[in-house]
C-alpha positions as CSV (number, residue, x, y, z in Angstrom):
1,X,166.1,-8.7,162.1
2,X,163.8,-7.2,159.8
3,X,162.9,-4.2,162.2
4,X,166.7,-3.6,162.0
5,X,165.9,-3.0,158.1
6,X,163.0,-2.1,156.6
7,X,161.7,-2.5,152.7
8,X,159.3,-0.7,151.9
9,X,157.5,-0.5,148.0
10,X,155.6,2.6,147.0
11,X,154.5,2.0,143.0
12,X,158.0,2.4,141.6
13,X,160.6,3.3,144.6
14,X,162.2,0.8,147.4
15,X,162.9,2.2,150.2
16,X,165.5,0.1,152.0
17,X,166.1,1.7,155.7
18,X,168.5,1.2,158.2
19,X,166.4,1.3,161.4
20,X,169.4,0.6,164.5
21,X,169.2,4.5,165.8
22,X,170.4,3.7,168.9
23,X,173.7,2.2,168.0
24,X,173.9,4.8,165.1
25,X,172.8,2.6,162.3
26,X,176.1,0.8,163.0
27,X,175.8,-2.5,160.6
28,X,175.5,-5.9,161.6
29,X,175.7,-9.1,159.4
30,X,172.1,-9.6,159.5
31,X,171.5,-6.3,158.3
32,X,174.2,-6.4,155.4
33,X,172.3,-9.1,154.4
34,X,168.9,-8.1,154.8
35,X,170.2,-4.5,152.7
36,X,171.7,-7.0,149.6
37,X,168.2,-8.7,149.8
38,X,166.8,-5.5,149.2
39,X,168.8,-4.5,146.4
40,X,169.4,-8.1,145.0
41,X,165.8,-9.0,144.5
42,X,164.7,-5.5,143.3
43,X,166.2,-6.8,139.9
44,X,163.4,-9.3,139.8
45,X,160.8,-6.6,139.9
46,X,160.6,-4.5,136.3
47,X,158.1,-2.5,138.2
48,X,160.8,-1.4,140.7
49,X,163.2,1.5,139.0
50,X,165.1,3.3,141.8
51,X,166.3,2.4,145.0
52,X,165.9,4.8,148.1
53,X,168.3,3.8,150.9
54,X,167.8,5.8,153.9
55,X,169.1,5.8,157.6
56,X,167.5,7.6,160.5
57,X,167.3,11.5,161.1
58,X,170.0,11.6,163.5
59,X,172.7,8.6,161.6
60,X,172.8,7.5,158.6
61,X,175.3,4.5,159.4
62,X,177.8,4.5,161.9
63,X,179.6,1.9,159.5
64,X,180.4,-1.7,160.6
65,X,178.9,-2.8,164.1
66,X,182.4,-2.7,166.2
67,X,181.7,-5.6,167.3
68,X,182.0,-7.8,164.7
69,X,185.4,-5.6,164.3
70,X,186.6,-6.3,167.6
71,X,185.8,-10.5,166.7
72,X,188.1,-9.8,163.5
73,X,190.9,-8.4,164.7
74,X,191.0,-10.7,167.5
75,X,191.1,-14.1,165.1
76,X,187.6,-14.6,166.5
77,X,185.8,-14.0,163.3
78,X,186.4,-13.6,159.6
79,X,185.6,-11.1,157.2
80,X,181.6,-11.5,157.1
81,X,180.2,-12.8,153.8
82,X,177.2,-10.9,154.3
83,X,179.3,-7.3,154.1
84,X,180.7,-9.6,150.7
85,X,177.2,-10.1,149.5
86,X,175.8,-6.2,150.2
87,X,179.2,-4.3,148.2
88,X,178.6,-7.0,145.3
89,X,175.2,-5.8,145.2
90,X,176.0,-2.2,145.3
91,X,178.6,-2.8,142.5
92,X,176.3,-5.1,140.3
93,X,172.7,-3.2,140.7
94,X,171.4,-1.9,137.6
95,X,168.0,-0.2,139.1
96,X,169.3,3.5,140.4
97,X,170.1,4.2,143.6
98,X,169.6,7.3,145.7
99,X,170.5,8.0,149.2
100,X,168.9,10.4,151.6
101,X,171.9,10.9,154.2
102,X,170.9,12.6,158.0
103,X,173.8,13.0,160.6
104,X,176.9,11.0,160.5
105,X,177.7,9.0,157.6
106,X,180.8,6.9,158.4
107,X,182.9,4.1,156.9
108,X,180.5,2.0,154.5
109,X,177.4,5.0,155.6
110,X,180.0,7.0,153.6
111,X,181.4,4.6,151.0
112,X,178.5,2.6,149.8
113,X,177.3,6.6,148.9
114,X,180.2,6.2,146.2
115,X,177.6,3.4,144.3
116,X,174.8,5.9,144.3
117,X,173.9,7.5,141.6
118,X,172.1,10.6,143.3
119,X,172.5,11.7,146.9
120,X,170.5,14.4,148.8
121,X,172.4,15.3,152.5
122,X,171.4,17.6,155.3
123,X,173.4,20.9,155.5
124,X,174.7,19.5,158.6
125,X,175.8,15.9,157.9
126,X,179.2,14.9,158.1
127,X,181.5,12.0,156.3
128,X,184.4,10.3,157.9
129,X,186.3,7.1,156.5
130,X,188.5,6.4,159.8
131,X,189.9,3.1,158.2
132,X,193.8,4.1,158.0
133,X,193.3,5.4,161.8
134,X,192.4,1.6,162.7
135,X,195.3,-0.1,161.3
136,X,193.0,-0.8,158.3
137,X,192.5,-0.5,154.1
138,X,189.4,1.4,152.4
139,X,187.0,-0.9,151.6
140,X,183.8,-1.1,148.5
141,X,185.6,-0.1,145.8
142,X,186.1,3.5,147.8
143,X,190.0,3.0,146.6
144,X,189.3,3.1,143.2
145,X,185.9,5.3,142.9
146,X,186.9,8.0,145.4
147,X,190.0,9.2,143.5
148,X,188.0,9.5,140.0
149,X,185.0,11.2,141.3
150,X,186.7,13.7,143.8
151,X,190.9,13.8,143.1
152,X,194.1,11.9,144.2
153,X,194.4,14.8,146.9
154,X,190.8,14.9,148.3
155,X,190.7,11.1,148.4
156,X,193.8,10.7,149.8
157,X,192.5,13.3,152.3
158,X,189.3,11.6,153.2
159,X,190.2,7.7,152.8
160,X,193.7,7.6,154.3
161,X,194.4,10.3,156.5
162,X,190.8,10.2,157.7
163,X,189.7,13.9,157.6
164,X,186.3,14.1,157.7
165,X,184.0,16.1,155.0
166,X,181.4,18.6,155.7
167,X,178.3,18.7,154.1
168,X,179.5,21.5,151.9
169,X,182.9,19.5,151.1
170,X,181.0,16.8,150.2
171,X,179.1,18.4,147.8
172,X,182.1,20.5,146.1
173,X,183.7,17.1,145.7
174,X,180.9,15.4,144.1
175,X,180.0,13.1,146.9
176,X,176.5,15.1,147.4
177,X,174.1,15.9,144.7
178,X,172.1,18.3,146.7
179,X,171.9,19.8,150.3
180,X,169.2,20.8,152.2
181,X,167.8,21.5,155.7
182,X,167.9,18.1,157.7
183,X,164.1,18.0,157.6
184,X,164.2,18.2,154.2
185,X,166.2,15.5,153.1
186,X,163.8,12.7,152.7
187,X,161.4,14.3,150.5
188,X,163.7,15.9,148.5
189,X,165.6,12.4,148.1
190,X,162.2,10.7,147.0
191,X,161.4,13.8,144.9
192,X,164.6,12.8,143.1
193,X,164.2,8.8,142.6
194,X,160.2,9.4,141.4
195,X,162.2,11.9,139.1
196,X,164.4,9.0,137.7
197,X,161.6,6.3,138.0
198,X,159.4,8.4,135.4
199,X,162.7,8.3,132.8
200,X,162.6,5.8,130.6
201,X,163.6,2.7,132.1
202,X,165.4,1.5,129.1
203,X,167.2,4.6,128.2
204,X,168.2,4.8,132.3
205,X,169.7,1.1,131.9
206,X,171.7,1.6,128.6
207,X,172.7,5.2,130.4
208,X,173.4,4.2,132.9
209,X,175.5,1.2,132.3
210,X,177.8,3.3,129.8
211,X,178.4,5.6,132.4
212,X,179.3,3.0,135.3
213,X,181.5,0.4,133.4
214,X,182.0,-2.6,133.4
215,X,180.9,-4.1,137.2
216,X,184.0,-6.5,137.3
217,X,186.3,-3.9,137.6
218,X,184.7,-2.8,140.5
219,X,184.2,-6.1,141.8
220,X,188.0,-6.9,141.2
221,X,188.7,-3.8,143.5
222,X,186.6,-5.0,146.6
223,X,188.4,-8.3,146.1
224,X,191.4,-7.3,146.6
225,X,190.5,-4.2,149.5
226,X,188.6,-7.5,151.1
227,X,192.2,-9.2,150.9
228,X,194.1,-7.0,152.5
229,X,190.9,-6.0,155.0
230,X,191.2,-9.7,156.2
231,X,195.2,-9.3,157.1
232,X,195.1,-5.8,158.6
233,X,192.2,-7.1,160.9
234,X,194.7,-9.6,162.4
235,X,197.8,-6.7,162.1
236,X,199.5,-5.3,165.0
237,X,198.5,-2.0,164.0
238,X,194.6,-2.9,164.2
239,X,194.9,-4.8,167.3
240,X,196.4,-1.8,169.3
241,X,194.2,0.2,167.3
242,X,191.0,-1.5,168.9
243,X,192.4,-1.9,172.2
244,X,192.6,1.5,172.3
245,X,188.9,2.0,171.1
246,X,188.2,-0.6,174.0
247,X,190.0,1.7,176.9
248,X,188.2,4.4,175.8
249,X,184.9,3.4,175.8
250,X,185.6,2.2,179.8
């Protein structure tokens, strides 16, 4: 599984990539786990001080394989611990984190963005949070953080009735940081983490952590989203949702 995602070190960055291209960067269990690795055990490294998580130039993340949805909704599965572990570790990491977003960004590709603390997009990638459309809840805090950072309106705009956001929308709603051509992106993203990584580290941390609050709170959300996840998987709604999926993809 590690091909899926790769770690890579370079002096004081970690790049964690999502490397599934051909299925989008859709996530599976192996590679939530693998990414909370990543971030989990970059706290144990003082020579580590920002996180890089990148996709590939054509997806960022497709979201959750639908798959493992599919097994969900169906009672063949639960809600995976390992998606558990990696939005714990978004919520609980206190070495920056910077994403470099390419293509689609959609479900968690858009809502683990919300934990970032910079983010560099292509002019021509796109956000979508389609959960409502499946019979589902947000999920990762996205409930919580989305309306603070970007409105009531534009959250209830993106999160529930599942209208995508340009690159340009993203960025007037404080989703995006910066946007430049799609070649662009990575460099400029890693421009930005060596930026932070030369700070210093303990002024980042105590800034950092004033600015973010405390982690519980955010925990307590994705609790409770992971709650009523669980029951909406096994809803009416959700099933005829995915059928539907299924019938279309024949």
């Amino acid at each position: 599984m590690g091909d899926l995602v790769i770690v890579t070190d370079d002096g004081p960055i970690r790049t964690v990539r999502m490397n599934r291209p051909e299925k989008k960067n859709a996530l599976t269990m192996a590679m939530y786990d693998a990414m909370a690795e990543a971030i989990e055990s970059a706290a144990q490294n003082p020579a580590l001080r920002c996180l890089l998580i990148a996709g590939a130039p054509t997806a960022f993340c497709a979201g959750n394989d639908i798959g493992d949805f599919i097994k969900m909704a169906t009672g063949e599965g639960a809600l995976g611990a390992p998606i558990l572990r990696f939005l714990y570790a978004l919520a609980r990491c206190e070495t920056p984190l910077v994403a470099a977003v390419q293509g689609n960004a959609v479900g968690v590709g858009t809502t683990m963005l919300l934990h970032c603390d910079h983010v560099v997009a292509a002019d021509n990638a796109r956000f979508a949070t389609p959960f409502v459309g499946l019979g589902l809840v947000p999920e990762a805090a996205s409930s919580l953080i989305a309306p603070r950072l970007m409105g009531q309106r534009r959250a209830f705009s993106l999160l529930v009735m599942g209208r995508p956001l340009s690159a340009d929308e993203a960025k007037a709603a404080g989703l995006v940081n910066t946007m430049v051509a799609p070649d662009a992106v990575e460099a400029e993203a890693m421009k930005a983490a060596r930026e932070i990584a030369a700070l210093p580290p303990q002024g980042v941390l105590a800034s950092r952590r004033l600015m973010r609050g405390n982690p519980q709170e955010i925990v307590a959300r994705i609790d409770a989203e992971a709650e009523l996840f669980k029951t909406r998987l096994q809803s009416a709604e959700a099933r005829a949702a995915f059928e539907a999926f299924l019938a279309r993809k024949k």
